[in-house]
C-alpha positions in Angstrom: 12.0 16.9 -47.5 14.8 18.9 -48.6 13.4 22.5 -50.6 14.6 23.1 -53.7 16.0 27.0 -52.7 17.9 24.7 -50.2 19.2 22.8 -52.3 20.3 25.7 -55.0 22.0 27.5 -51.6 23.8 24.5 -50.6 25.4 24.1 -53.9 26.3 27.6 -54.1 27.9 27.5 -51.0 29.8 24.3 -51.5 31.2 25.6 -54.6 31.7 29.2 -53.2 32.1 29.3 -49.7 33.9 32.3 -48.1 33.9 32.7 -44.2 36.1 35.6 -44.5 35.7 39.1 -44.0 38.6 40.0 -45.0 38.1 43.4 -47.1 39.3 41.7 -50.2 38.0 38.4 -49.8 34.5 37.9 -52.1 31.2 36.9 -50.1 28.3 35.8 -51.2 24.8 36.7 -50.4 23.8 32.4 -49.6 26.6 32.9 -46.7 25.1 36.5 -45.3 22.9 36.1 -41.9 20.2 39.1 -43.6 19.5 36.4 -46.5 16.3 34.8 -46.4 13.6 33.1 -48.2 9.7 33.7 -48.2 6.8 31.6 -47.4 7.0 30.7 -51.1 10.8 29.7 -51.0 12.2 33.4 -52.7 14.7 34.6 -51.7 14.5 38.0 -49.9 16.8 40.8 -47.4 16.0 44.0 -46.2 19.5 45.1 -48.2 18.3 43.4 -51.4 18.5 46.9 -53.2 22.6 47.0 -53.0 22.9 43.1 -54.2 21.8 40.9 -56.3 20.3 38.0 -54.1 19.0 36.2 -57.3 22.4 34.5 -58.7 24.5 32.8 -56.1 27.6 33.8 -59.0 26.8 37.4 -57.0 29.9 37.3 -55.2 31.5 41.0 -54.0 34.1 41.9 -52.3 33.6 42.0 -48.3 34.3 46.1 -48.5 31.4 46.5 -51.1 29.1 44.8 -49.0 28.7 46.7 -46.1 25.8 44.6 -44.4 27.3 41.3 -44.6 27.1 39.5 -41.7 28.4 35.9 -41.5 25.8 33.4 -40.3 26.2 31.9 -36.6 
């Protein structure tokens, strides 16, 4: 059974996906190997303080998001 945080991520990314790190490319926080979700499916990253992780709209440029990581 599919979650429903997967399901929100999934959408975001399909609609927003970015592999680039280009400096000025946007990225999103769905797409970043430090985002996570909790035992109670909320979302969660130890950089959470320098992005807002609760809106997949939270897209910043790659060079204001010095943490991103793409996933592998």
């Amino acid at each position: 059974m599919e979650r429903k945080l997967d399901k929100f991520i999934d959408a975001c990314n399909a609609e927003n996906h970015i592999m680039s790190t280009d400096e000025f490319e946007y990225v999103y926080c769905t797409d970043c190997k430090w985002f996570r979700t909790d035992d109670e499916e909320l979302p969660y990253c130890p950089y959470e303080d320098e992005c807002n992780i609760w809106g997949c709209e939270d897209s910043k440029q790659f060079k204001y998001r010095p943490h991103y990581e793409t996933k592998e």
